[in-house]
C-alpha positions as CSV (number, residue, x, y, z in Angstrom):
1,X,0.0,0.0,0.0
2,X,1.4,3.6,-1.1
3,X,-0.1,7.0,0.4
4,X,0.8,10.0,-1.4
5,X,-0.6,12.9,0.6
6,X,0.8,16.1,-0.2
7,X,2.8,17.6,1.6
8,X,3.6,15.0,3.3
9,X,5.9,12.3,2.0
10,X,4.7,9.0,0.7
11,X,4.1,6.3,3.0
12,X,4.6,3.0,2.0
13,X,3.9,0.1,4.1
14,X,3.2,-3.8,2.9
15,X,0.2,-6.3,4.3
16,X,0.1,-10.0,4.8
17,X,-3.4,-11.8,5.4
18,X,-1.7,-15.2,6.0
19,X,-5.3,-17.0,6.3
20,X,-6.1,-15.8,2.7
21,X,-8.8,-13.3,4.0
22,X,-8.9,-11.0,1.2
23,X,-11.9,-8.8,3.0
24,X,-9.8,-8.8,6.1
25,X,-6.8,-7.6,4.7
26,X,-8.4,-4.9,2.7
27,X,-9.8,-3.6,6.1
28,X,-6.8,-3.3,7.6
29,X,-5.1,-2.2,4.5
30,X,-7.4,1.1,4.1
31,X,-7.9,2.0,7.9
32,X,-3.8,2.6,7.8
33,X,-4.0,4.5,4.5
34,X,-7.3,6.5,6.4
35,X,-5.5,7.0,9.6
36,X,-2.5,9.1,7.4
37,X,-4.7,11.1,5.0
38,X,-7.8,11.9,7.7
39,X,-6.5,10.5,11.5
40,X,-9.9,12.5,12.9
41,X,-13.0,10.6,10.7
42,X,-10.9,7.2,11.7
43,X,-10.5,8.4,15.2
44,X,-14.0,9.5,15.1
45,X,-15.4,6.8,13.9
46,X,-14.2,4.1,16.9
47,X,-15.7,6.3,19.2
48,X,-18.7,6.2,17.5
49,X,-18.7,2.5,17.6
50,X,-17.8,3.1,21.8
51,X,-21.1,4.9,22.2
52,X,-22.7,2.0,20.1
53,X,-21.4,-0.4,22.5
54,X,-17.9,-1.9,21.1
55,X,-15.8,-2.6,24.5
56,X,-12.7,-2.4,22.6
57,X,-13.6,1.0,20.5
58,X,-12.6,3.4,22.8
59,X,-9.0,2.3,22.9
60,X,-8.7,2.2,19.1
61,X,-9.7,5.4,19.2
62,X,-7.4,6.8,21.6
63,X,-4.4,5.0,19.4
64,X,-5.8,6.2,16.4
65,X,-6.0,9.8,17.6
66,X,-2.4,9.4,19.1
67,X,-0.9,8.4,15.4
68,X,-2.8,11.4,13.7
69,X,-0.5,13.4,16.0
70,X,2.7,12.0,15.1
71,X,2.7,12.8,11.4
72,X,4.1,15.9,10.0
73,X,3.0,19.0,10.8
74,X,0.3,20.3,8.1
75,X,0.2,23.9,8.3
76,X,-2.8,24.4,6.5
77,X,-6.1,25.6,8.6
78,X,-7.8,22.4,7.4
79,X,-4.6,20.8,9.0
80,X,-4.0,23.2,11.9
81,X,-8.0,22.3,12.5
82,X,-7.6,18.3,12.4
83,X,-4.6,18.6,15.2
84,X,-7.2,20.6,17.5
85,X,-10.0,17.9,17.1
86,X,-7.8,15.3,17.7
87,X,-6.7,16.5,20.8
88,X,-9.8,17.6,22.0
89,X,-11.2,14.3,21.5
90,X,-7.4,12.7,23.7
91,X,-8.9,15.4,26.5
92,X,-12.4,14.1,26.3
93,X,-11.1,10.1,26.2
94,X,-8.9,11.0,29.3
95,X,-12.1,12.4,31.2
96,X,-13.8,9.5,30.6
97,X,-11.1,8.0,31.7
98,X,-11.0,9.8,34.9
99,X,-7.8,11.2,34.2
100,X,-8.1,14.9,34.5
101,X,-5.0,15.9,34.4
102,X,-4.3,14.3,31.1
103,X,-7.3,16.3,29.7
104,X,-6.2,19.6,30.7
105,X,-2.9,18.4,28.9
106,X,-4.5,18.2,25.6
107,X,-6.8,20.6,26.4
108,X,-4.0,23.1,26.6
109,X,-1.8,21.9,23.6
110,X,-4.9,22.3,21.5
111,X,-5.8,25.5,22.4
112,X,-1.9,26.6,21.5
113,X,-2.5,25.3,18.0
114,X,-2.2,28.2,15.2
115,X,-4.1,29.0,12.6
116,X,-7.5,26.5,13.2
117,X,-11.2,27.1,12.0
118,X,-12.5,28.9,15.2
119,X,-15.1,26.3,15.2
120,X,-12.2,24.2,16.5
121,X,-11.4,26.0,19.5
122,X,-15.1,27.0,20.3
123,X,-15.5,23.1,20.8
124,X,-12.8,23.2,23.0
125,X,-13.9,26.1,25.0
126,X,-17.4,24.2,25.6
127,X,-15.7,21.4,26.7
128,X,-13.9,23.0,28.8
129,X,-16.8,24.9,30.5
130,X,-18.3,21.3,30.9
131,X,-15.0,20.6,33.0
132,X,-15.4,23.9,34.7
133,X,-19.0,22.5,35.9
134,X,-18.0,19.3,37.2
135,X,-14.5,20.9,39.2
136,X,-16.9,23.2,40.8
137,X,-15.7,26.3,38.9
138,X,-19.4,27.8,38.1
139,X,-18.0,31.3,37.3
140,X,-15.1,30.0,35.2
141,X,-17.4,27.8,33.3
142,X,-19.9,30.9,32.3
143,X,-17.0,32.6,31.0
144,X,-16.2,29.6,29.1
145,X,-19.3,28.8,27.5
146,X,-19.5,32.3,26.8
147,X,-16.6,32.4,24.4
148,X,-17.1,29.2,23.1
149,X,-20.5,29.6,22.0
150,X,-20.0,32.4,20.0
151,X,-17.1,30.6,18.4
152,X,-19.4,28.0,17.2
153,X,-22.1,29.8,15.8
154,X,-21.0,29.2,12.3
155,X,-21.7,25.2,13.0
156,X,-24.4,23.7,10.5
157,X,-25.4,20.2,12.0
158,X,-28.8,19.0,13.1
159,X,-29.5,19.0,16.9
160,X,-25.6,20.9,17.4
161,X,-27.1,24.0,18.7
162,X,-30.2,22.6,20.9
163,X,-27.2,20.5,22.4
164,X,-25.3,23.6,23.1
165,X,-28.6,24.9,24.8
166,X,-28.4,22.3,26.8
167,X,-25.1,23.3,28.3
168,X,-25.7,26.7,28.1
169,X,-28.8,25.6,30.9
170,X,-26.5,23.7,32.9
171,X,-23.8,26.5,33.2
172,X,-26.4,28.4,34.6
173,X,-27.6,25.7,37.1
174,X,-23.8,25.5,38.4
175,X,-24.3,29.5,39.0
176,X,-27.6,29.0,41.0
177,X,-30.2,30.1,38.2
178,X,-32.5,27.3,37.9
179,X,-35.4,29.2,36.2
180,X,-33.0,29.8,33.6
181,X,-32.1,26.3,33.7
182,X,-35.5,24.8,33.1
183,X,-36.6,27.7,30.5
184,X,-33.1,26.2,28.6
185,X,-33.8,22.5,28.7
186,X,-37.4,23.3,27.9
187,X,-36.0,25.5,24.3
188,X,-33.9,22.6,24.0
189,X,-36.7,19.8,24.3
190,X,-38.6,22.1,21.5
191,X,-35.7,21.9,19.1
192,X,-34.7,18.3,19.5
193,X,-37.4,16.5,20.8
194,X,-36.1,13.1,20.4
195,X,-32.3,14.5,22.2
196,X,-32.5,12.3,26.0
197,X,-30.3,14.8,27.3
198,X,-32.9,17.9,28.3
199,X,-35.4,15.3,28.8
200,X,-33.5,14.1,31.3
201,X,-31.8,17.0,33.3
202,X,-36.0,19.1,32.9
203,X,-36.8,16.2,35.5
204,X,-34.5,16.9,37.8
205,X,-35.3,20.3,38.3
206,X,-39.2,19.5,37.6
207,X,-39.1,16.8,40.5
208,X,-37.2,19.3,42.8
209,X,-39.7,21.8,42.3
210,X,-42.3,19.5,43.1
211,X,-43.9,18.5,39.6
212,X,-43.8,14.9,40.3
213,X,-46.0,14.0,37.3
214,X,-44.3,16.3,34.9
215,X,-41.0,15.1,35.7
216,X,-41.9,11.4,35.4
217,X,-43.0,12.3,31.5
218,X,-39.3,13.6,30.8
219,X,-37.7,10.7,32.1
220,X,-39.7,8.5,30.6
221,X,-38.8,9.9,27.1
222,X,-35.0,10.0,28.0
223,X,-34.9,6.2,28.1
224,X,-36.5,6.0,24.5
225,X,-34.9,9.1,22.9
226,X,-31.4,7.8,23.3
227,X,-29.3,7.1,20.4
228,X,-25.8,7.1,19.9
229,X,-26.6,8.8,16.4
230,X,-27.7,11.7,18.7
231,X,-24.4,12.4,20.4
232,X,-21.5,14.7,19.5
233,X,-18.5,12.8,19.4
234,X,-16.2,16.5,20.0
235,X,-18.7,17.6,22.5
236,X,-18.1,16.4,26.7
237,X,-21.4,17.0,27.9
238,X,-23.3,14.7,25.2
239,X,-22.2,11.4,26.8
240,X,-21.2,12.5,30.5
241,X,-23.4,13.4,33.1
242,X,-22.5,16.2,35.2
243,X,-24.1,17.2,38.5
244,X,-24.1,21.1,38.2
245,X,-24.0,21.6,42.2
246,X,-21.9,18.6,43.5
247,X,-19.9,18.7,40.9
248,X,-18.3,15.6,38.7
249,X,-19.4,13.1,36.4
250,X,-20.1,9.9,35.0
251,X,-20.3,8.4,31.6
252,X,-23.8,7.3,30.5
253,X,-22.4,5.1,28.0
């Protein structure tokens, strides 16, 4: 197998399949070429498959992500951007991992990466305000989401910004708003009714405020709404559970 990737050199490497699996050893085959020319779908893409339920996806991600970083430096924006995203997605692997100090790591290295779509670092800047919420940092994590959101408002993906809202409500749950909270979650329910996030954080607040019935609805449709093809790999909050007055988190996944 030959990649030529301009501008980095040609990278040649040869396969065996020694049990005469020609399907196998195409798949193997075509992931190396995809991990050189586009490390982030391939990254991507295994943690996909985590959320979907693969045991081992979450590792080949992490590796996969790793490799991107060891190629030659592309100094391009679309390359500048791909080196942001992939450590952004090391940072959110390490929370999952409960390994905090490894996120701020890439967080950090990410954020000192030149010349990226601003898009990139807004994600990171969300993420980060998602961190914020869960170290107990309510004020930090407003100024946070702040900047981030307005980095991402060029995004076009369905369900991205009532995700974003969703944040946005917890953010101001950390900072003792609740009202706000629950008018967020509610915004967010109307733009993505099928999203188990709001669902599922509107029945917290509904329960604590005494709407018993109410609350029971929401949580109800969390359990159903759920789907993987729902979540934001690049974004924290979309698979972690954060409690916005105790602080910390745990994967729903």
């Amino acid at each position: 197998m030959v990649v030529n990737d301009p501008p980095d050199v040609p990278y040649t490497k040869m396969f065996r399949q020694p049990d005469g699996n020609a399907r196998a050893l195409i798949q193997v085959a075509a992931r190396w070429a995809t991990e050189i020319i586009a490390p982030f779908r391939v990254a991507n893409t295994d943690f996909s498959d985590a959320l979907a339920g693969d045991s081992q996806a979450l590792a080949r991600s992490k590796a996969a992500a790793l490799t991107g970083l060891t190629q030659p430096w592309d100094p391009t924006m679309t390359g500048a951007t791909e080196i942001v995203l992939l450590r952004n997605l090391l940072a959110i692997i390490a929370m999952i991992d409960g390994d905090r100090t490894d996120a701020t790591k890439h967080f950090t290295l990410a954020a000192a990466v030149p010349g990226a779509e601003p898009a990139g670092y807004g994600l990171l800047l969300l993420n980060q305000a998602f961190f914020a919420i869960a170290d107990k940092r309510p004020e930090e994590a407003r100024r946070l989401f702040q900047e981030g959101e307005k980095a991402v408002q060029s995004v076009v993906s369905p369900g991205f910004h009532g995700r974003i809202m969703v944040l946005k409500g917890l953010v101001a749950w950390a900072n003792g708003d609740k009202t706000e909270a629950e008018q967020l979650f509610r915004h967010a329910v109307a733009k993505a009714y099928d999203d188990d996030e709001a669902h599922r954080y509107l029945a917290i607040l509904l329960a604590e405020h005494g709407a018993s019935a109410e609350a029971a609805i929401h949580r109800e449709i969390a359990k159903v709404a759920r789907g993987t093809d729902k979540h934001f790999p690049s974004l924290a909050h979309t698979f972690l559970k954060v409690d916005p007055v105790a602080g910390g988190f745990v994967r729903t996944f």
